[in-house]
N, C-alpha and C positions, 0 to 999 in steps of 0.2 A: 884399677877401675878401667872399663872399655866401655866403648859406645858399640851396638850392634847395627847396624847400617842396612842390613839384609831385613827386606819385610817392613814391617812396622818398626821405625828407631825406638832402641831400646838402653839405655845408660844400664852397667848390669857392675858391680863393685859383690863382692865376697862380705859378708858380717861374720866374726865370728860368736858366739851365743854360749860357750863355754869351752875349757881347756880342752876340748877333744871332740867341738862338733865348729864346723860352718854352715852355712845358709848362702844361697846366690840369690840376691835381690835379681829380679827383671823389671824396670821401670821404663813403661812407655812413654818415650819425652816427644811426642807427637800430642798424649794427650795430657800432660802436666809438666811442669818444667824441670827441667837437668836442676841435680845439684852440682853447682860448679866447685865449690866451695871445700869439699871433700877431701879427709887427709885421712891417712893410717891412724890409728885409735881414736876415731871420733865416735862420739857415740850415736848413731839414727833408732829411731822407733819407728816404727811402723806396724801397718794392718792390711793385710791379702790374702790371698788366695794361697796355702803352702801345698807343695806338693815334694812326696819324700820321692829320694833317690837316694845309691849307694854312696852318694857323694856329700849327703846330707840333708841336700832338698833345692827348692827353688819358691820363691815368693814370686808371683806374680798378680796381677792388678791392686798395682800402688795407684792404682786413681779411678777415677769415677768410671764407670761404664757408660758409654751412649750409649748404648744398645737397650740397657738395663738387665741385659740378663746375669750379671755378677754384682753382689753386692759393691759399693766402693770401697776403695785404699785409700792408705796416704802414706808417706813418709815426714816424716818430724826429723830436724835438722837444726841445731844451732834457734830454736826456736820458734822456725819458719816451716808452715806444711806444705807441703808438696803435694799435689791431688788432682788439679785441673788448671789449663790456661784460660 
């Protein structure tokens, strides 16, 4: 797990989704908060935006939109959603 600090901060952790695919979450933690709490096999849910790549893909907007033009995200965690501050 890394934080991206370039841009809009971004918390960005690998899921993997079965024995032979990952996924890169992008979680904007400007507009919802860090999971601090995060270990190696924990299991997150979540709902965004996928976009594939050779690498498997990327999730992005794990949280609401100002703007409104993306539907909203979230992340689930240990129980707790992740969405908006």
């Amino acid at each position: 797990m890394q934080d991206d600090d370039l841009g809009a901060k971004h918390q960005k952790f690998i899921l993997r989704v079965s024995s032979a695919q990952t996924i890169l979450i992008a979680h904007n933690i400007e507009l919802a908060p860090r999971i601090n709490s995060i270990s190696n096999g924990d299991r997150v849910q979540f709902y965004g935006e996928y976009e594939w790549n050779g690498k498997g893909g990327i999730v992005h907007w794990t949280h609401r939109d100002p703007n409104g033009h993306h539907i909203g995200g979230w992340l689930k965690h240990e129980g707790r959603i992740y969405q908006e501050r």
